[in-house]
TORPA-78739 format. One record per residue: x, y, z of N, C-alpha, C, O in turn; residue number from 1; residue in one letter. Coordinates in steps of 0.2 Angstrom, whole numbers, plus 2048, in hexadecimal, padded with zeros to 3 digits. Layout:
<atoms>
{atom {X; Y; Z}; {X; Y; Z}; {X; Y; Z}; {X; Y; Z}; NUM; 'A'}
...
</atoms>
This chain:
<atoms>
{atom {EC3; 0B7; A80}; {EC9; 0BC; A80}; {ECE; 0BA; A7B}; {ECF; 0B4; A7B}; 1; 'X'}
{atom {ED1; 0BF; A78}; {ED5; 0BF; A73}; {ED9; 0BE; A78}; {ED8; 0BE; A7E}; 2; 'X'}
{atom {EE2; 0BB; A73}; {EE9; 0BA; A77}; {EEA; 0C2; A77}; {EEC; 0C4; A7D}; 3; 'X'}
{atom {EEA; 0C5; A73}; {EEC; 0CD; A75}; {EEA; 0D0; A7A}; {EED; 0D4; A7D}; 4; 'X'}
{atom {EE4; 0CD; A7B}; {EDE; 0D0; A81}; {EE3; 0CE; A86}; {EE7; 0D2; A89}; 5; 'X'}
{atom {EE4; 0C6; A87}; {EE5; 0C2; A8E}; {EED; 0C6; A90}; {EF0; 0C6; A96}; 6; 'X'}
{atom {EF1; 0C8; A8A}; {EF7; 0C9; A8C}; {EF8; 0D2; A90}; {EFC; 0D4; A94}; 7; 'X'}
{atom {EF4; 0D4; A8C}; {EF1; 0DA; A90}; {EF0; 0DB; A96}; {EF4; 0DE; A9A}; 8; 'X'}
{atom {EE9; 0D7; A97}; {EE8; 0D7; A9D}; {EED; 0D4; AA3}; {EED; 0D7; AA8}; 9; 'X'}
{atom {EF1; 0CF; AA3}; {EF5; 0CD; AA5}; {EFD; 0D1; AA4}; {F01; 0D0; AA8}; 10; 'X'}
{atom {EFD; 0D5; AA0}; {F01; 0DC; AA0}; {F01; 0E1; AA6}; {F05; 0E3; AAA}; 11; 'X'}
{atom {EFB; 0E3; AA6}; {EF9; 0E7; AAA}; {EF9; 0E6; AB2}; {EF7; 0EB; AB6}; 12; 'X'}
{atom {EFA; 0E0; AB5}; {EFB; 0DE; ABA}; {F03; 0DE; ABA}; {F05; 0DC; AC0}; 13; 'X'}
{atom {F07; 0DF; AB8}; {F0F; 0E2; AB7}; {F0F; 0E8; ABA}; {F0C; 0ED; AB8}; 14; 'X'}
{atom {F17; 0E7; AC1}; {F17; 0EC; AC4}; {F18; 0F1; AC0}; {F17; 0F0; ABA}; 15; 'X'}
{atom {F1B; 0F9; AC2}; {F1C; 0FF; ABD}; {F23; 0FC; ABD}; {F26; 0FC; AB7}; 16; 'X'}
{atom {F26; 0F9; AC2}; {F2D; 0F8; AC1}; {F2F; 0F2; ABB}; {F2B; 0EE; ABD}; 17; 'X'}
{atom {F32; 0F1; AB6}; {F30; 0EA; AB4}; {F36; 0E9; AB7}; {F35; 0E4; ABB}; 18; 'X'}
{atom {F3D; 0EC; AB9}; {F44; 0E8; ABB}; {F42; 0E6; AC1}; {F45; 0E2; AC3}; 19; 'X'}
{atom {F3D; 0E8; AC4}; {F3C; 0E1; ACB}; {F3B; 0DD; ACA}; {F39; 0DB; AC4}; 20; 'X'}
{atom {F3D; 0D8; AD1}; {F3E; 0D0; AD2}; {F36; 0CD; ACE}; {F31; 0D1; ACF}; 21; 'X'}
{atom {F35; 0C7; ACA}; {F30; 0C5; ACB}; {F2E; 0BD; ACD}; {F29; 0B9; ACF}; 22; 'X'}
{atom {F36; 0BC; ACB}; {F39; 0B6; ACC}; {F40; 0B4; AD1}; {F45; 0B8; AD0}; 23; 'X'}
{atom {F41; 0B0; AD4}; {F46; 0B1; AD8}; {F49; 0A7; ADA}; {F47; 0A4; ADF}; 24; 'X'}
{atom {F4C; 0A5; AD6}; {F4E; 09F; AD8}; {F52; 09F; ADF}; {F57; 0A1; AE0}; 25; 'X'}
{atom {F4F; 09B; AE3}; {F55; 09C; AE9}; {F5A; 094; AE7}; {F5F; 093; AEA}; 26; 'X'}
{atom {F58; 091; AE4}; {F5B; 088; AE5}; {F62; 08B; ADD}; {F68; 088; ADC}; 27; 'X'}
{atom {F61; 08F; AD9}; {F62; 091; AD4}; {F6A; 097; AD5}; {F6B; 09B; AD1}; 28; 'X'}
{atom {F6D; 097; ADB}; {F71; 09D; ADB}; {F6D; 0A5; ADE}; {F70; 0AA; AE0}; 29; 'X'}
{atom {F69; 0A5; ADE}; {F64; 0AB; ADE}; {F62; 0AD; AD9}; {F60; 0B3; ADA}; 30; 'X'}
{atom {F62; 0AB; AD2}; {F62; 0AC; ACD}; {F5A; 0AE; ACC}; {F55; 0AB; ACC}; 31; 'X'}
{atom {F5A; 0B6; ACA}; {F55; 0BB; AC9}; {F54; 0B9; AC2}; {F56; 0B5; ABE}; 32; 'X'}
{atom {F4C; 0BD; AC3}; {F47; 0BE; ABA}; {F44; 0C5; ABC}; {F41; 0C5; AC2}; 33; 'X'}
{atom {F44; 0C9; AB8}; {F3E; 0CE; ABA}; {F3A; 0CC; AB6}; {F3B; 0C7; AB3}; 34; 'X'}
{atom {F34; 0D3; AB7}; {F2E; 0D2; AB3}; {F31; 0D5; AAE}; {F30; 0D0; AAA}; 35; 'X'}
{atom {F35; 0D9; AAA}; {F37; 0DB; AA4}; {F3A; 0D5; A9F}; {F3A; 0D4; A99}; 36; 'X'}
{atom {F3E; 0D1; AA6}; {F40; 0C9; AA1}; {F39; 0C6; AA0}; {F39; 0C4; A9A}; 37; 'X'}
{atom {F33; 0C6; AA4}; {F2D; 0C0; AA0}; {F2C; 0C3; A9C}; {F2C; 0C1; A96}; 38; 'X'}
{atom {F2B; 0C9; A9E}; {F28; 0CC; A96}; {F2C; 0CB; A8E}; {F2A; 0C9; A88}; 39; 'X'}
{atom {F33; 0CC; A92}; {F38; 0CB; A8A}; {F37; 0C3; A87}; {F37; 0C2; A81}; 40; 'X'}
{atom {F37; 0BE; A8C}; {F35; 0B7; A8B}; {F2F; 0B6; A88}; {F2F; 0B4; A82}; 41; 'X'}
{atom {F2A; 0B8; A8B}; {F24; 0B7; A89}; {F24; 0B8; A80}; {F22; 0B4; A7C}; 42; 'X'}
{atom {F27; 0BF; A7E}; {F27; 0C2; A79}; {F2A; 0BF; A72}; {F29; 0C1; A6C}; 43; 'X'}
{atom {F30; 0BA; A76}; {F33; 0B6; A72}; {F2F; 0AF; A6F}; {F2F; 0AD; A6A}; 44; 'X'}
{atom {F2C; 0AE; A76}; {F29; 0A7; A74}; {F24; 0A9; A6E}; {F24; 0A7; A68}; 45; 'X'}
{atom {F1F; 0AD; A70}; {F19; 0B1; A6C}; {F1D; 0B1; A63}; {F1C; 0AD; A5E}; 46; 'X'}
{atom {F21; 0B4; A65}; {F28; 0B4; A5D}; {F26; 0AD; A57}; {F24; 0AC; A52}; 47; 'X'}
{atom {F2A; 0A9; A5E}; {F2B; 0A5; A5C}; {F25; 0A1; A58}; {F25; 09E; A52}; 48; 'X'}
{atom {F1F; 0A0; A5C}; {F1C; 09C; A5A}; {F16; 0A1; A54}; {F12; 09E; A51}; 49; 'X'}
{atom {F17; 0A6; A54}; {F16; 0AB; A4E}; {F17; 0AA; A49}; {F13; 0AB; A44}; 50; 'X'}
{atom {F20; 0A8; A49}; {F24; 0A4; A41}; {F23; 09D; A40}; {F27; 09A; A3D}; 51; 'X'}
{atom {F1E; 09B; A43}; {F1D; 095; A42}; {F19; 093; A3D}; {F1A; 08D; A3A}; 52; 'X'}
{atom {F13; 097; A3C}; {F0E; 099; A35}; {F0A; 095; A37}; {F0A; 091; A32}; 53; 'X'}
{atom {F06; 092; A3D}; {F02; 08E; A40}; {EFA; 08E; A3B}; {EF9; 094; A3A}; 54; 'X'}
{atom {EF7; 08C; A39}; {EEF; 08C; A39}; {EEB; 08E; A3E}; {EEC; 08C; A43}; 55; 'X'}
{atom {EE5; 093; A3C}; {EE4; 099; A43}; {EDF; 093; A47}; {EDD; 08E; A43}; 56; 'X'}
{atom {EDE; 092; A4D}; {EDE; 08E; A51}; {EE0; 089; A52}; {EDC; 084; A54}; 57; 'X'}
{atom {EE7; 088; A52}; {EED; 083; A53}; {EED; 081; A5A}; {EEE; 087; A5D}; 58; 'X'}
{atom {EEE; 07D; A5F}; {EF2; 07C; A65}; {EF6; 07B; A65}; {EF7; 077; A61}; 59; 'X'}
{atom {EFD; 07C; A6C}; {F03; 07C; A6A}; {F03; 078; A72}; {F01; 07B; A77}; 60; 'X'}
{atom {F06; 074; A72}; {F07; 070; A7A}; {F0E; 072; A7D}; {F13; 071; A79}; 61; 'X'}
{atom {F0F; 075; A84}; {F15; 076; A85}; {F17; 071; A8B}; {F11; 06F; A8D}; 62; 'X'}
{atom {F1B; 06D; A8F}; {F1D; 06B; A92}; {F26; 070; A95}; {F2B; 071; A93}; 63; 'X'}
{atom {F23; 06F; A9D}; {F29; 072; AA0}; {F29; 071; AA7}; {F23; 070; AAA}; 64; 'X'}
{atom {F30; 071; AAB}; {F30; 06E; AB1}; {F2E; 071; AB4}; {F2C; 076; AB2}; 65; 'X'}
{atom {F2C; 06E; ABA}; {F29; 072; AC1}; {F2B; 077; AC3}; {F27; 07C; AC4}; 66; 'X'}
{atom {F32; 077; AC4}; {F34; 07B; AC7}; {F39; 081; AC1}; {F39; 080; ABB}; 67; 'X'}
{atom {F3C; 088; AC5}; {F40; 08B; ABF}; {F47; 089; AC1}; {F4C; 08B; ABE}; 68; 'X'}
</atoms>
């Protein structure tokens, strides 16, 4: 499966609503994310590592806490 494919198909499992909740910190303020924020996130990182001009089957290792 292509990344386009996999972004797709995991697209398509996104409510109609994107401004609802999809995240909800309760330890954090109550500090919300919708699914419109993953998407805009997602869409950054994607960017980012686009302008990176990588060699076509590159891997990119990410590290991040447990929690949000």
């Amino acid at each position: 499966m292509s990344l386009a494919n996999l972004f797709a198909a995991l697209r398509a499992a996104f409510p109609a609503d994107l401004d609802a909740c999809a995240i909800e910190c309760a330890d954090a303020g109550g500090l919300r994310y919708s699914w419109r924020d993953l998407e805009r996130g997602t869409a950054m990182l994607a960017n980012l590592v686009d302008s990176l001009e990588l060699p076509p089957n590159s891997r990119i290792a990410v590290q991040t806490e447990k929690s949000v």
